[in-house]
VOVOTI-893253 format. One record per residue (C-alpha): x, y negated, z; residue number from 1. Coordinates in Angstrom, 1 decimal. Layout:
BEGIN
SITE       x       y       z  resi
SITE       X       Y       Z   NUM
...
This chain:
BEGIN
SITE       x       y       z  resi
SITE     3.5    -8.8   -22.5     1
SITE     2.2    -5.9   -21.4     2
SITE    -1.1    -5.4   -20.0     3
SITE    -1.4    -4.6   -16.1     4
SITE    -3.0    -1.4   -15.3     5
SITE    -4.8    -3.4   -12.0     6
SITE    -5.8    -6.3   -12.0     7
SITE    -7.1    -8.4    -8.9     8
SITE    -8.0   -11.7    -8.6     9
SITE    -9.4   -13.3    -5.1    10
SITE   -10.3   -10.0    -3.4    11
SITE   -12.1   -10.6     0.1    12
SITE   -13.5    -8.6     2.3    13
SITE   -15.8    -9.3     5.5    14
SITE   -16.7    -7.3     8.2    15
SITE   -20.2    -7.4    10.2    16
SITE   -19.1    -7.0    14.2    17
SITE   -20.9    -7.6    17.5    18
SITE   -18.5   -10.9    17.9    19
SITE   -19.2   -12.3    14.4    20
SITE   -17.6   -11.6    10.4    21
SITE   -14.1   -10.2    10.6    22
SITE   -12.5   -11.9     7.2    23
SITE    -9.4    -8.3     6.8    24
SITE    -8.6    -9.6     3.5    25
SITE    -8.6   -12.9     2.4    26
SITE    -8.4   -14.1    -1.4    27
SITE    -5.3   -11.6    -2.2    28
SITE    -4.3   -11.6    -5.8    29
SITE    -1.9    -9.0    -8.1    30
SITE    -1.9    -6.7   -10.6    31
SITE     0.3    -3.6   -11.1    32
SITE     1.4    -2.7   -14.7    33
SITE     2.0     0.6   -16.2    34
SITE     4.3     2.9   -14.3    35
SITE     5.6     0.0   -11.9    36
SITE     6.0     0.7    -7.8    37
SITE     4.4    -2.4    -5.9    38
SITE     4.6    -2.1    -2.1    39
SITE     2.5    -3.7     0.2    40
SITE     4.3    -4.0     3.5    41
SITE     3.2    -5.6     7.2    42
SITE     2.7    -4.7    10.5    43
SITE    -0.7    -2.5    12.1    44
SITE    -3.7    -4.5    11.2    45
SITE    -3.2    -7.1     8.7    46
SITE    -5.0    -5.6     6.4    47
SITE    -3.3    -3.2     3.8    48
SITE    -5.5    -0.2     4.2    49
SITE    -8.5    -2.1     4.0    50
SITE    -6.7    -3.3     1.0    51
SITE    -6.4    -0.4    -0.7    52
SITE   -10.1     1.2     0.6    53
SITE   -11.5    -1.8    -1.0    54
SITE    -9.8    -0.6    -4.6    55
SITE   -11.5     2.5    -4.6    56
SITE   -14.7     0.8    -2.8    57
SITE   -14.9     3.3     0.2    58
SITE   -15.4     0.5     2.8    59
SITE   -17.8     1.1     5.7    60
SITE   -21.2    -0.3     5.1    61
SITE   -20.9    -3.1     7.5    62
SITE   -18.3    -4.7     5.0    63
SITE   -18.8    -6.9     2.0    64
SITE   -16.1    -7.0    -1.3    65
SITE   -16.2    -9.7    -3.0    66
SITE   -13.5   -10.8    -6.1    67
SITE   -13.3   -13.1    -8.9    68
SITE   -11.8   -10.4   -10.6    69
SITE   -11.0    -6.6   -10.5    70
SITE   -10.3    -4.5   -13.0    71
SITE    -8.9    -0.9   -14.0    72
SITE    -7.5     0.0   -16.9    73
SITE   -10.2    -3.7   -18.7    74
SITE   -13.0    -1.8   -16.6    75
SITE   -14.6    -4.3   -14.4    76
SITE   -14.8    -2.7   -10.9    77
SITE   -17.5    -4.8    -9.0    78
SITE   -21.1    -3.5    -8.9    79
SITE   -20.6    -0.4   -10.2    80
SITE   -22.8     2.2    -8.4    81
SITE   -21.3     4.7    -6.3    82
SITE   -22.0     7.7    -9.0    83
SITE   -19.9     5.2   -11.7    84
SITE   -17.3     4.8    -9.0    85
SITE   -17.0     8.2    -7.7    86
SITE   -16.6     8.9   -11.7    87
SITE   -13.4     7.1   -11.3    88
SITE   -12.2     8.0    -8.1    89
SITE   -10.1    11.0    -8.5    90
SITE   -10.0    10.9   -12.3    91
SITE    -8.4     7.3   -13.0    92
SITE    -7.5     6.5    -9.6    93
SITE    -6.2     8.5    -7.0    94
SITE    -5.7     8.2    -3.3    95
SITE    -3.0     9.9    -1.3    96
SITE    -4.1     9.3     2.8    97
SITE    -2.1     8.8     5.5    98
SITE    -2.8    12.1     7.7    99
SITE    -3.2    15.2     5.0   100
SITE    -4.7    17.1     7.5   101
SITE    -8.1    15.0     8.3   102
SITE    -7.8    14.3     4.8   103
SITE    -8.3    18.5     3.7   104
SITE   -11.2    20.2     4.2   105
SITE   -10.2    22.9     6.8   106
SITE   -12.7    25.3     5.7   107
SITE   -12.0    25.6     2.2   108
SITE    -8.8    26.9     0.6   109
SITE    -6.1    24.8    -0.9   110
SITE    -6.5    26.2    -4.2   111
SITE   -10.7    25.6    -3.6   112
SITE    -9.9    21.5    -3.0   113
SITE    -7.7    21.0    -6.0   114
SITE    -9.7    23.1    -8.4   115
SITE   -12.6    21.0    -7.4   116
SITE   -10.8    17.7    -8.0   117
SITE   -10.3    18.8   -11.9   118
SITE   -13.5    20.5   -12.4   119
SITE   -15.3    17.9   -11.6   120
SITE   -14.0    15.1   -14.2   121
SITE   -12.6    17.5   -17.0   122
SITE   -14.7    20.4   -18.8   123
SITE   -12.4    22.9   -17.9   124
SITE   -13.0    26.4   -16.5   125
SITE   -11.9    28.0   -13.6   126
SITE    -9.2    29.4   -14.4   127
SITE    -7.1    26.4   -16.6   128
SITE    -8.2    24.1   -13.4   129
SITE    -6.2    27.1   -11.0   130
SITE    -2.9    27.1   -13.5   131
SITE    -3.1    23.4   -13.2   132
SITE    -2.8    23.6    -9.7   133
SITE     0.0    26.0    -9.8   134
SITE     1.7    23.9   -12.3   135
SITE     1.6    21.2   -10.0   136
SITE     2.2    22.8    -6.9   137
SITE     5.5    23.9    -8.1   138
SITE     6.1    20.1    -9.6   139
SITE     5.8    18.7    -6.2   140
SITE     8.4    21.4    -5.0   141
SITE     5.8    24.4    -3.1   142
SITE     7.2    27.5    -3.6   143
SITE     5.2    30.8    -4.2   144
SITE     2.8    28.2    -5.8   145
SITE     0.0    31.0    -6.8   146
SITE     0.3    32.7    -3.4   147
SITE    -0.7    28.7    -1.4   148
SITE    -3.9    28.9    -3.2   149
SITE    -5.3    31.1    -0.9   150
SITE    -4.0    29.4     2.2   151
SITE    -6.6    26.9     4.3   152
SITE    -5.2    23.4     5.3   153
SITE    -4.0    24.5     9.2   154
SITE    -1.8    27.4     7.9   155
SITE     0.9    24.7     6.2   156
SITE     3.3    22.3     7.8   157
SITE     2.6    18.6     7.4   158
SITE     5.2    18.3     4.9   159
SITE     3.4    21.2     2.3   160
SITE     0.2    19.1     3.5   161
SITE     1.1    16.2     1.8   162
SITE     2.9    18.2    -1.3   163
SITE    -0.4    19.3    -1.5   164
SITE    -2.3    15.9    -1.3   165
SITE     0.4    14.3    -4.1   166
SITE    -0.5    17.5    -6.6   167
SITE    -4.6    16.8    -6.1   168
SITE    -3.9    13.4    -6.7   169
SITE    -2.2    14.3   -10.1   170
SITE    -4.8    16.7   -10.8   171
SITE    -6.7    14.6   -14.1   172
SITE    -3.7    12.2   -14.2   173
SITE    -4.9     8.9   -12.7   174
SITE    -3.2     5.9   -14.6   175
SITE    -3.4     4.4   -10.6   176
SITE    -2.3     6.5    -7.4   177
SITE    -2.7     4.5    -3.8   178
SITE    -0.2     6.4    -1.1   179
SITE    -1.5     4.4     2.1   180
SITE     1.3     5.4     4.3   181
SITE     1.8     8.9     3.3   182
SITE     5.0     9.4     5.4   183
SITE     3.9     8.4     8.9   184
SITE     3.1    11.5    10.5   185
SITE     6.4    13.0     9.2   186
SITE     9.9    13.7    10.1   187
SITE    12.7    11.7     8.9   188
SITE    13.8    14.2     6.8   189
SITE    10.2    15.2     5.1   190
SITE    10.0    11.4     4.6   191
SITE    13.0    11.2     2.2   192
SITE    11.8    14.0     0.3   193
SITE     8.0    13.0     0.1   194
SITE     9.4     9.2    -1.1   195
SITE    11.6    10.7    -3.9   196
SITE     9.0    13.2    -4.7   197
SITE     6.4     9.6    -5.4   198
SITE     9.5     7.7    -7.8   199
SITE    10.0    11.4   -10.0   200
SITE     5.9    12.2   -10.2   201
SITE     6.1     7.8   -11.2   202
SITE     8.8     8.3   -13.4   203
SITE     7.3    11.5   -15.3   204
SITE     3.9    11.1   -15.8   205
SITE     4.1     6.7   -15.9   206
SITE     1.8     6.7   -13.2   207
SITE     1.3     3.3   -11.7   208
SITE     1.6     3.8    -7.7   209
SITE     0.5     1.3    -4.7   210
SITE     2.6     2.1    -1.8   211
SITE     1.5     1.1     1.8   212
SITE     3.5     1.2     4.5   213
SITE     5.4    -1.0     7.3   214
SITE     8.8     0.5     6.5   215
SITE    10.8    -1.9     5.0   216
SITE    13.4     0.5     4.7   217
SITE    11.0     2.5     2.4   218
SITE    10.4    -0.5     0.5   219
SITE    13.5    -1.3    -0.1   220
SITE    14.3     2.3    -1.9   221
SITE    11.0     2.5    -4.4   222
SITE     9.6    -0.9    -4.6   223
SITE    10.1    -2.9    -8.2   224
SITE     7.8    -6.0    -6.4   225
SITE     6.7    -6.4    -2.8   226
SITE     3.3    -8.0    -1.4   227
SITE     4.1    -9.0     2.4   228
SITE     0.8    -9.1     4.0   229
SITE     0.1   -10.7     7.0   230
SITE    -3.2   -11.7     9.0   231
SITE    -5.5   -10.8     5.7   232
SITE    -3.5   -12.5     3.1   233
SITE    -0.5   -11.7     1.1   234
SITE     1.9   -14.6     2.7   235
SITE     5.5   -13.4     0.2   236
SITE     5.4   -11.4    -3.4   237
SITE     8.1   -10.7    -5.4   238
SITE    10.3    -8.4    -7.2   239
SITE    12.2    -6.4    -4.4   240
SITE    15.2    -7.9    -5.0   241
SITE    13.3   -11.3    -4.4   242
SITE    12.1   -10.4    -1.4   243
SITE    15.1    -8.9     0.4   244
SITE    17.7   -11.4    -0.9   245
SITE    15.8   -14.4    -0.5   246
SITE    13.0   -14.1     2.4   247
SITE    10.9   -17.5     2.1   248
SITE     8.7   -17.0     4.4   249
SITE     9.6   -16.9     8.4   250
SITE     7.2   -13.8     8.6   251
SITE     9.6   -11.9     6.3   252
SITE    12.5   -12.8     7.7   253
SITE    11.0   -11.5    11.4   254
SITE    10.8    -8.3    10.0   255
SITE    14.0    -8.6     8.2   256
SITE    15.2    -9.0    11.1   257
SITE    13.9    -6.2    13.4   258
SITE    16.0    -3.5    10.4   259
SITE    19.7    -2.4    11.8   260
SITE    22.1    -3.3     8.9   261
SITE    24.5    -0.4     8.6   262
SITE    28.1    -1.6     8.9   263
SITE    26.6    -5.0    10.1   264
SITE    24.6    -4.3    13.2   265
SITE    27.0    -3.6    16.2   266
SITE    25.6    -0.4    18.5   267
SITE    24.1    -1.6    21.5   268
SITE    23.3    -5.0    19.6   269
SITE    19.5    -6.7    20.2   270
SITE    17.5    -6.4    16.8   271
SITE    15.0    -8.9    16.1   272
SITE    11.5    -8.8    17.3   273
SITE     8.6   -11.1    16.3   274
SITE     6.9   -12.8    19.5   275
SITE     2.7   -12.7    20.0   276
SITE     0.5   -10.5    18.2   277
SITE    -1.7   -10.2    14.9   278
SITE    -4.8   -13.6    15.4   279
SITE    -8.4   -12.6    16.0   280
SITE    -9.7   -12.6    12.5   281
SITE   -13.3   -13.0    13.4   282
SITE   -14.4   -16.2    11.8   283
SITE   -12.7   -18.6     9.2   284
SITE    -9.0   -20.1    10.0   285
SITE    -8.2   -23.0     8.0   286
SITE    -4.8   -23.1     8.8   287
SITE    -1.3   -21.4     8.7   288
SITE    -2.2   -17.7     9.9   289
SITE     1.4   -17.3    11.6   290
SITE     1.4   -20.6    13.1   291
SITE     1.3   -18.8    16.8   292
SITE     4.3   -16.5    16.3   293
SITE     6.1   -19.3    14.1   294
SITE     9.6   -20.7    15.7   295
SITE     9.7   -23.5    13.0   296
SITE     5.7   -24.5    13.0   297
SITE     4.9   -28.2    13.1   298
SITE     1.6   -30.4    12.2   299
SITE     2.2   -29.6     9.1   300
SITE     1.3   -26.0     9.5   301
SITE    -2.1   -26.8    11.2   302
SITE    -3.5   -30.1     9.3   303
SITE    -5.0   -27.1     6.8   304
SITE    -5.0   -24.2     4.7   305
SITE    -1.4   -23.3     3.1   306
SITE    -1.8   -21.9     0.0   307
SITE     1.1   -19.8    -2.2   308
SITE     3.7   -21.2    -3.7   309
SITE     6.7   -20.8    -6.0   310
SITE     9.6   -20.0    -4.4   311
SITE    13.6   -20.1    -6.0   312
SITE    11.4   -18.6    -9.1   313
SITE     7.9   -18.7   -10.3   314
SITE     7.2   -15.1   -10.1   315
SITE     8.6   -15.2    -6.3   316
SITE     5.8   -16.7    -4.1   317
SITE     5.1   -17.7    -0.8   318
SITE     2.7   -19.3     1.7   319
SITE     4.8   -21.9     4.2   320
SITE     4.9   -25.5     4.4   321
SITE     9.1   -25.4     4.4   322
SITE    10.8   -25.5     1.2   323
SITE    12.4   -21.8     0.3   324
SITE    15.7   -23.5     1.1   325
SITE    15.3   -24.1     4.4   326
SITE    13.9   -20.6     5.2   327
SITE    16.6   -18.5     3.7   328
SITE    19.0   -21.2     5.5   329
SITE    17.5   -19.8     8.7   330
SITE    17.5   -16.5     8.2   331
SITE    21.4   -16.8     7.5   332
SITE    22.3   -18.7    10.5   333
SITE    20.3   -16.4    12.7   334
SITE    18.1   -19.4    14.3   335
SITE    14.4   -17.3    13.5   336
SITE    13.3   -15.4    16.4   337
């Protein structure tokens, strides 16, 4: 078997706010092996960015990490000291942000900010840092490569932004890149090309890649597994196939169901929506986290905590009191809301 490149085991973090602890990530558990896509996938605030902050430790101070295990590449994570960390940041793992453009330094030039990222971890000089940038410029598709160097932050288009943000990323060739929604502020068409831009640069240099997002149309195009997070905690994982052809859990399904099918979904038809919103996650809750936007919760649900289970397979899990059965039975007869 092969090793995982990540490994985490029991990751919480907490939050210190004026109404209490805010528990954003709850005892969440995977690991990612070389070169494999896993996507972690839920609506605005349940948690995935903090998620993947807490990976490369850049949480505010007012939060506390804690995890029975986390590793990169056998390197224990926890405790390190920020110069240790910001040793690996960059170099071993890399982080691609969600807006390129608060993410670049607008007074310093594009060819300044990825030089910079290499120069820092490699013993390299100037100028084999500025034809690695060029090299990689033109790998993630920017055209007159040598000429962008020059260029600030404000004088490309949000797509060449991001091209940009992908070829720093690759810059020491991180075994581990985290994209935390990098096709949000983008058009439809940019998006396609930024998400088959990730699976070739994944495919190439057998980079391991952590996408976040809330697309499960996305998902469903570069995912091999799938963590669906909801409320702080992961409450499906799976291969994709797993995932999409068997939802378990009535959270998945809700967002199955809010996807038009092509050749399925009739124009003008209702798609699905899931009732209520996201539960304060100040303090502990020892029950079901979807309970209040559940159509099929019973006592079941809130006589205590629900812990992951196997679904149809062992390595396709899920966190609900009904059998996996009786879920997918659901989501087939179109009784979820």
């Amino acid at each position: 078997m092969v090793k995982p490149i990540l490994e985490v085991e029991n990751l919480c973090v907490d939050i210190d706010v004026p109404s209490g602890v805010l528990s954003a990530v709850q005892n969440v558990s995977f690991s990612v092996a070389k070169g494999e896509t896993l996507c972690i996938v839920g609506e605005s605030g349940c948690g995935k960015s903090i998620t993947a902050l807490s990976l490369m430790n850049l949480l505010p101070k007012t939060a506390n990490r804690s995890a029975d295990k986390l590793t990169l590449d056998e390197r224990d994570l926890r405790g390190l000291r920020e110069r240790e960390m910001s040793n690996i940041r960059g170099d071993q793992m890399a982080m691609i942000f969600q807006e390129p453009m608060t993410s670049l330094n607008p007074t310093y030039t594009i060819g300044n900010q990825l030089e910079e990222a290499m120069r820092r971890h490699r013993d390299v000089s100037a100028s084999e840092a500025r034809d690695r940038a060029v090299f990689l410029l033109e790998k993630v598709g920017i055209t007159g490569a040598r000429g962008r160097l020059g260029q600030y932050p404000h004088q490309l288009s949000g797509g060449l932004r991001q091209r940009v943000m992908i070829a720093m990323s690759l810059m020491c060739e991180p075994a581990l890149i985290l994209a935390d929604e990098p096709t949000t502020a983008l058009d439809v068409t940019i998006q396609a090309q930024i998400l088959h831009l990730l699976a070739d640069i994944r495919d190439e240099f057998e980079t391991s890649l952590i996408l976040i997002t809330h697309d499960l149309g996305i998902v469903a195009r570069v995912a091999d597994r799938v963590a669906v997070m909801y409320a702080g905690e992961f409450v499906e994982t799976g291969t994709a196939e797993q995932v999409f052809n068997a939802p378990s859990h009535p959270y998945t399904q809700g967002l199955l169901r809010c996807i038009p099918i092509p050749g399925k979904t009739k124009r003008g038809a209702h798609l699905g929506a899931i009732p209520g919103i996201v539960p304060n996650l100040v303090g502990k809750m020892d029950t079901c986290h979807f309970a209040s936007r559940c159509p099929y919760v019973d006592d079941k649900c809130l006589s205590g905590p629900v812990d992951l289970r196997a679904a149809f397979e062992a390595s396709h899990q899920y966190r609900c009191v009904l059998s996996p059965k009786v879920c997918a039975g659901n989501l087939k007869s179109g009784t979820a809301a």
